[in-house]
C-alpha positions in Angstrom: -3.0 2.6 -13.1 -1.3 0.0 -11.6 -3.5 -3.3 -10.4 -2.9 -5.9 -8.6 -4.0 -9.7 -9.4 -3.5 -12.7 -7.5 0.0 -13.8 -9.2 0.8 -10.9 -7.0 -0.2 -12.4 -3.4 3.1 -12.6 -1.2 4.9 -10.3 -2.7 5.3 -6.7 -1.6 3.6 -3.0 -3.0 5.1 0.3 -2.5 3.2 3.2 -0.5 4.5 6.7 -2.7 3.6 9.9 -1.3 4.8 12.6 -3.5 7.2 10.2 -5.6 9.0 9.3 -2.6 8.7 5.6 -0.9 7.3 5.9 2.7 6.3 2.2 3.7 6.1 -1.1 1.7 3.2 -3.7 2.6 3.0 -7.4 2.0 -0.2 -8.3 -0.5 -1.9 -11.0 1.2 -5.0 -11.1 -0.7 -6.5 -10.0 -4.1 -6.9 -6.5 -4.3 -9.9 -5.6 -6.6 -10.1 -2.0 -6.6 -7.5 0.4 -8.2 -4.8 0.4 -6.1 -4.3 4.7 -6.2 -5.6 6.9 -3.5 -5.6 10.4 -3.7 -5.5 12.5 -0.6 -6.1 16.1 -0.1 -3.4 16.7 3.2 -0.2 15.4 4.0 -1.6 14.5 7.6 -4.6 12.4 6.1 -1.6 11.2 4.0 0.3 10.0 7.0 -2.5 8.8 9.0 -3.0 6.3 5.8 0.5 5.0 5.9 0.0 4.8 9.9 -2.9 2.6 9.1 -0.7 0.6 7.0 1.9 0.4 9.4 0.1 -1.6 11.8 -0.8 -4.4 9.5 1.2 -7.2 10.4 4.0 -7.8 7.9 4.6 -11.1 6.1 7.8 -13.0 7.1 9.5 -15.7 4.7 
């Protein structure tokens, strides 16, 4: 399982759903928890990447 440490702030993380990229999102902070989630539907799937969606992205 893939983690993330803090060499890895400002730099982006790929949302897969079913081996396909759906969304990318910026890491802005340490993440200390594995970085996997399971989910049991594809709509609580998409209501995850929704949530995602509305963090505000990172601009360089």
């Amino acid at each position: 399982m893939l983690r993330v440490s803090e060499a890895a702030i400002g730099r982006q993380m790929a949302i897969v759903v079913d081996g396909k990229v759906v969304s990318v999102a910026d890491i802005s902070g340490p993440i200390r928890d594995g970085l996997r989630l399971s989910t049991t539907s594809e709509e609580e799937s998409q209501a995850l990447i929704r949530q995602i969606a509305v963090v505000p992205q990172h601009v360089d």
